[in-house]
N, C-alpha and C positions, 0 to 999 in steps of 0.2 A: 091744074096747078098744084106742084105740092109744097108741103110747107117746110122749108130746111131748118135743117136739125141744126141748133146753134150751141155751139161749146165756148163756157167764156176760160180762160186759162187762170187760175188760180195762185200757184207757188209750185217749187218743187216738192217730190213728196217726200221728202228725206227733212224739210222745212219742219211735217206736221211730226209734234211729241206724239210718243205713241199711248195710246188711250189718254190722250190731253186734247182737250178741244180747243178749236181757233174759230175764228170768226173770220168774213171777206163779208164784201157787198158783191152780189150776182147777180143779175138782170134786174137791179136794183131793188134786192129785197137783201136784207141780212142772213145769211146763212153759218149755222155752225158747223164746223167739219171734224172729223174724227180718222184716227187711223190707226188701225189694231194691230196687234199682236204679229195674226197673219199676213199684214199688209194690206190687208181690205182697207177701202178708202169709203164712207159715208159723209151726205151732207142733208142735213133739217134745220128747215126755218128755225133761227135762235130763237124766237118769240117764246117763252112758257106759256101757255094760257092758264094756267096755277095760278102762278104768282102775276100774271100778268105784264113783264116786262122780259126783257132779251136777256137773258145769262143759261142757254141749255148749253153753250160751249163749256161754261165752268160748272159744268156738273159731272157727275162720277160715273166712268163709264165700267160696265162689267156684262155679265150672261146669266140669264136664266136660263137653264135648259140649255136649249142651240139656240138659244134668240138672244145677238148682240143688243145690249139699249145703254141711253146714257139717263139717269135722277138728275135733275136739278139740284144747285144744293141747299133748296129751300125747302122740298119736303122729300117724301119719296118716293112718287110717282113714277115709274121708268116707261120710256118710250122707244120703241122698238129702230132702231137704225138704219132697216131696211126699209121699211112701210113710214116708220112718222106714228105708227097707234099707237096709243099709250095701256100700257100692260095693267093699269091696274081699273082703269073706266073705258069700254067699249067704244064710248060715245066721244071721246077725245081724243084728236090727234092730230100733229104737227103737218106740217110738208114736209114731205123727201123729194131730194132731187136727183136728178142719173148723175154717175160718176163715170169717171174713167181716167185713167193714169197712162200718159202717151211719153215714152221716150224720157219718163223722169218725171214729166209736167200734170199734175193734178189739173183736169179741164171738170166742169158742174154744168150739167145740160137745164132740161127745163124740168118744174116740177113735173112728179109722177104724178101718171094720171091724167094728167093738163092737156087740152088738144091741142 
């Protein structure tokens, strides 16, 4: 038996400001979503574990390097977009989830990683 890939549908993606984050609820966890410059579309659990409560949507997104992340705007920790790690402690890091954008429609699969 295998296990189906479930996509929940989100908003359109013309919806998300671009490097402004938004929040949704997604297999009932809170997720922040993000959408760049080039269109690329990310989502990580809003939780900070910093500061310990949900606001990574309103934090500031930019690049180090080639590595997209969004800071919280409580300190300046940044975490990686793709992955969910956080750039500045090894040992920290959020959830990411699969994305993908169908026909306009931002859908958020399950976290990475997660069997």
């Amino acid at each position: 038996m295998t296990v189906r890939e479930e996509w929940h549908p989100v908003c359109r993606v013309e919806q998300l400001q671009v490097e402004r984050g938004a929040t949704a609820l997604v297999h009932g966890q809170a997720v922040a979503l993000f959408r760049l410059e080039d269109g690329s579309v990310y989502a990580l659990g809003n939780h900070d574990p910093f500061a310990k409560a949900s606001m990574l949507a309103r934090g500031i997104v930019g690049r180090r390097e080639d590595v997209p992340f969004v800071a919280p705007p409580s300190h300046r920790h940044g975490f990686d977009l793709r992955t969910g790690r956080c750039l500045d402690d090894e040992h920290v890091s959020v959830p990411a989830y699969d994305v993908k954008v169908v026909d306009g429609v931002v859908l958020v699969g399950h976290r990475k990683g997660a069997a």
